[in-house]
N, C-alpha and C positions, 0 to 999 in steps of 0.2 A: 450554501455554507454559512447562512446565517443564523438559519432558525436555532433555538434551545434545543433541539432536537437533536440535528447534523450533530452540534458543539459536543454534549455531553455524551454522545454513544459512538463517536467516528475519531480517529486519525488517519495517519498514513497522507494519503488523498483527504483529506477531511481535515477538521480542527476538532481537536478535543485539547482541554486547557487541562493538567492537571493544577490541586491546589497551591504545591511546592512551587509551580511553575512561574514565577514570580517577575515581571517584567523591570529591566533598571527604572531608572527615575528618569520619568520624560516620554514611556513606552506606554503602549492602552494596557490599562489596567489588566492583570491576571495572564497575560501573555508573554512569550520570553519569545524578542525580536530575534533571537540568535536562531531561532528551533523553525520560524516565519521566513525567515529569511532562507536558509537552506532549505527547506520543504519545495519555497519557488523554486530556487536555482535547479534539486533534482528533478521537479513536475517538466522541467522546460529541455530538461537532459532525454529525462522522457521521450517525449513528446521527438524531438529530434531525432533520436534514436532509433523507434519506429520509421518516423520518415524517411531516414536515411536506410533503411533495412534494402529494399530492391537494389539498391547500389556498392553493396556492398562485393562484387566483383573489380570494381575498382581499387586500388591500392589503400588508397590515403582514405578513403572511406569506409573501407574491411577496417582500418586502421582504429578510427574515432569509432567505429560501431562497437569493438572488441572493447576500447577503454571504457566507456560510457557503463558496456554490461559489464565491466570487472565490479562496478560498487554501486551504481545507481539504486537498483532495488534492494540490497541491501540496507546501506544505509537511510533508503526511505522506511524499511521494517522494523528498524532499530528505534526510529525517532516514536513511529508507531507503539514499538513495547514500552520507552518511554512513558508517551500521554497516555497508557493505557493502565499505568499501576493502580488508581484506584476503582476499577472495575473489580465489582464484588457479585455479582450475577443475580442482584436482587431482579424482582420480578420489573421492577422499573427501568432498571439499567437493560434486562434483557427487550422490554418492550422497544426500545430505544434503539436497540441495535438492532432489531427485525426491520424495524421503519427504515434508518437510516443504511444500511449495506442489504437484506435480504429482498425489498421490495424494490430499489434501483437496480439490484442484479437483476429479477424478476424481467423489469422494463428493457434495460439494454440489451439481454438475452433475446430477445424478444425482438428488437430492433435489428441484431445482428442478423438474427436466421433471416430475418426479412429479404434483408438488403442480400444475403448470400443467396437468398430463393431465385430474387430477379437476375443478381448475375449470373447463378451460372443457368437457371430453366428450368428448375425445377426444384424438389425437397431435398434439403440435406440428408445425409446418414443416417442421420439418429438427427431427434428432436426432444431428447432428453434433457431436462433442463440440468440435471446432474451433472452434465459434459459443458465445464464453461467454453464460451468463445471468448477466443484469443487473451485479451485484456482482463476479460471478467475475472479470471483465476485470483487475482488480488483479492475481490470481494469475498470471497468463500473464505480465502487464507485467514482475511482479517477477522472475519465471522469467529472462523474457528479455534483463532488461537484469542482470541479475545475472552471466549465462554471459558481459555481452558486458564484465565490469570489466578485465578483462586488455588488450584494446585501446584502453579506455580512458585507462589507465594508463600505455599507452607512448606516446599522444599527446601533441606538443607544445602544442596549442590545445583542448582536449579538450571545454572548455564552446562557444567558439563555433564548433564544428564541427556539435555535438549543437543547436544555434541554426538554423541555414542546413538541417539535415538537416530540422529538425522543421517551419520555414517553406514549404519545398518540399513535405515530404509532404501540409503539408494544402491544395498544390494538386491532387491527385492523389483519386481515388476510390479508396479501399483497401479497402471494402465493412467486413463485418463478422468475417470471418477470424481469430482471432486478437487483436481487436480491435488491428488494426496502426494505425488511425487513431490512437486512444489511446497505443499502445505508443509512437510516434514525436514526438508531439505535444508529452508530457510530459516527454520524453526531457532537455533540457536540467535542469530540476532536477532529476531524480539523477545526472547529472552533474555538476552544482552541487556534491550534498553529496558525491561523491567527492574532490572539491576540495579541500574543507573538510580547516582541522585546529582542532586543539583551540584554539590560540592566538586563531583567531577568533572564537572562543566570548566569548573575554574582553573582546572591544569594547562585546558589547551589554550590561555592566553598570554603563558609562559613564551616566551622570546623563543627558546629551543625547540619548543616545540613546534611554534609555527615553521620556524626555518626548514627543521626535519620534516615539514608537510609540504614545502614546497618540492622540497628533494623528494618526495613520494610520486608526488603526481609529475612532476616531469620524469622521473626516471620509468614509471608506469607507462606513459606516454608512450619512452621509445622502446618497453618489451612490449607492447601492441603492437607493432610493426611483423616481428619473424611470429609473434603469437596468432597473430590472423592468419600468417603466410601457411602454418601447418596444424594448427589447431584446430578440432572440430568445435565449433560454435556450439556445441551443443552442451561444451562444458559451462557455457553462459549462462545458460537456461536453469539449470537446477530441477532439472523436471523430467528426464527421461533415466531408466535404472542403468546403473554401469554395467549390469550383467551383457549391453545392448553392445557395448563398443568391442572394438578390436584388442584388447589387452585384457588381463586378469581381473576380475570384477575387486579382487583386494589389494593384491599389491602389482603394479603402482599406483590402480585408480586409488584408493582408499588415500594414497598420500598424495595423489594430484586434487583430490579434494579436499582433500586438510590445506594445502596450497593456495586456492583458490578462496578459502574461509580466509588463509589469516590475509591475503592478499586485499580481501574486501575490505575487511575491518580497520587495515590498515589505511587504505584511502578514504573509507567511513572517516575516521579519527582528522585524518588530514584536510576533509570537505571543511569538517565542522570547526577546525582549527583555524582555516581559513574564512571562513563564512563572518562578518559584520556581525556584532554582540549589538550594535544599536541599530535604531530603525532606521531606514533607508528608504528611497523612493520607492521599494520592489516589497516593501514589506507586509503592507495589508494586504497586498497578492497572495501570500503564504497560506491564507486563511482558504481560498478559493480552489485548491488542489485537487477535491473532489471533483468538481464542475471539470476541469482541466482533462483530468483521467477518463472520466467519463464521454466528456465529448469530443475529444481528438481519434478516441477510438472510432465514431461513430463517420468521423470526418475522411480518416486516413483508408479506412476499409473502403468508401466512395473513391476517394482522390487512388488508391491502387489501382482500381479497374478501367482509372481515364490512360490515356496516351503520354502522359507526364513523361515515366521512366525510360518510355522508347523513343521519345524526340529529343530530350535531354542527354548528355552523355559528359564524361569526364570530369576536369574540375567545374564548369559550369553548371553540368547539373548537382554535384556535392554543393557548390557556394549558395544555388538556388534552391536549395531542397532546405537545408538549414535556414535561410531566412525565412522559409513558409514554416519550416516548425517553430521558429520562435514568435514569427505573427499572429500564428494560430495558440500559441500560448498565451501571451496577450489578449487576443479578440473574443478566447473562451473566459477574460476576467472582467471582459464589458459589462457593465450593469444591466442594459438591455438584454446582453445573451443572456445573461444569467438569470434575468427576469422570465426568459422563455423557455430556460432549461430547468427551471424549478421545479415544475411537476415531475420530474422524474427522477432529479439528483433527489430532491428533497422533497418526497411525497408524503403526503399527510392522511394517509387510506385508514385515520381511526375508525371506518363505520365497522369493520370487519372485526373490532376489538372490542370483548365484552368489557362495558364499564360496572371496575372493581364496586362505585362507591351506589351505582343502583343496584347491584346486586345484595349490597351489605342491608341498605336502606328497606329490598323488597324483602328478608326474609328478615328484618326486625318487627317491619311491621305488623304483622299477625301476632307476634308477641303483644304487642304495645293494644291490641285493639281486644285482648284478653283482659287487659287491665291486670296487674297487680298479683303474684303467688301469694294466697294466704300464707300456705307453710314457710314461704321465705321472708314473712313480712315480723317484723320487730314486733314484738310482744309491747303493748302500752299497759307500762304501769305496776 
């Protein structure tokens, strides 16, 4: 997450600064502590989230599993469209985002089938790299809605277009492709945060609003309780078509997902409401979210196939399960891991890329070794 590389072509999981993004007085320059500091807190909701996933037949951990997916990735997509506004798809910017999301997905890909070969004994399904594993769907997401800012941008309705697209698609079966279920679904908040400017940043440190954020998320809190008790989880997901459930692919689904949109956005609003505008101990962690996403996927697919889930039980395994997601949040912002994860968060594979300025240089020079057009040369005198 350091190089100019990661910075300038990645969010979400990643740092990308835009130039609005303006840090207070006393912050590292060109970064706004507020946008850092929530990045960690969701990276580490994350991270818990997943871990907590096998346990989720328990009560009170159905419970925190269902809150966490009401807004986690969303409002991580949001802060994404955000840092993403001045992506223009020039050849550089696109070079940049091949490096930084297209060749780490490549790598984990790669790592995932691996590690799924050994466990279960043999080849997956399919070995299509099309078909992300598990985690990976973010990288494509980002990929693809990143190339799509510049149409964005020239829209006049731009959010409730990206609204109507993503209600439509999930009546439709998009299979696993791509994960275009996902890619579309989510679509409206980062569109949302394309929207976004700084100005609006500044509502939420209004008194009322904070107050009204706290009432969000505890009131969210305690509809997670009967919402896990009869809910299909899979309204969480954003990824599988309504046509799949047991009710009308439109009405209700179509308004239990208008539901769940304004549901998100609302606890989005309330994260950030709540989240420290100055730098805090947790803050240069923010930077580091790619490393985080990337490597807990790598960790928690290992740690699922250990005996963890079946010696542990109750509240003791929800209390111990969450202190290993949040230490493993941490330990993936070590300087050393991160020194070891570099080749793959942040791979530098330019030999594969033709350079622009010897190709300008090889086809000038036959020019230049012509010496000089008569016809084009100034007439003396």
């Amino acid at each position: 997450m350091t190089s100019t590389t990661a910075r300038s072509a990645t969010d979400g999981p990643e740092k990308t600064v835009h130039p609005e993004t303006k840090a207070p007085s006393g912050d590292a320059p060109g970064r706004d502590a507020r946008l850092d500091n929530a990045k960690f807190i969701l990276i580490a909701l994350v991270v818990v989230g997943h871990a907590i996933e096998p346990l989720t037949d328990y009560g009170p951990a159905g419970a925190l599993y269902y809150w966490i997916y009401f807004f986690h990735m969303p409002a991580f997509i949001m802060i994404s469209g955000y840092l993403s506004r001045s992506f223009d798809a020039s050849s550089n910017r696109v070079e940049k985002l091949v490096l930084s999301l297209a060749v780490p997905y490549l790598i984990f890909w790669t790592i995932h089938q691996a590690i799924y070969t050994v466990d279960r004994g043999g080849l997956p399904d399919t070995l299509s790299v099309l078909k992300p594993t598990w985690t990976l769907w973010f990288l494509v997401a980002l990929f693809l809605w990143r190339l799509s800012v510049p149409v964005w941008n020239r829209l006049r309705w731009p959010v409730a277009i990206a609204i109507v697209i993503s209600l439509f698609a999930a009546t439709a079966d998009l299979g696993s492709t791509l994960s275009m279920g996902r890619v579309l679904s989510f679509l409206p908040f980062f569109v949302l945060g394309l929207s976004l400017r700084r100005e609006h940043f500044a509502h939420l440190d209004r008194l009322w609003v904070r107050i009204a954020s706290v009432v969000v998320m505890v009131a969210t809190a305690v509809l997670a309780v009967p919402i896990s008790e009869h809910l299909s989880r899979d309204w969480l997901f954003w990824r599988d078509s309504l046509t799949d459930r047991d009710i009308d692919p439109l009405l209700p689904s179509i308004g239990i997902r208008l539901a769940f949109m304004g549901l998100a956005l609302a606890m989005t609003v309330a994260v950030l409401a709540l989240t420290p505008k100055r730098r805090t101990w947790f803050t240069s962690l923010g930077a580091y979210t790619l490393f985080i996403y990337l490597g807990h996927s790598v960790v928690l697919i290992v740690f699922k196939a250990s005996p963890w889930y079946d010696v542990l039980t109750g509240p003791v395994a929800l209390a111990a399960t969450i202190a290993l997601g949040v230490g493993l949040t941490f330990l993936l912002c070590a300087p050393w891991v991160r020194a070891c994860m570099k080749w793959a968060v942040e791979p530098q594979p330019t030999w594969f890329l033709r350079r622009e300025d010897r190709e300008v240089q090889g086809k000038r020079t036959p020019e230049r070794e012509k010496g000089p057009d008569p016809a084009k040369t100034p007439s003396q005198g």
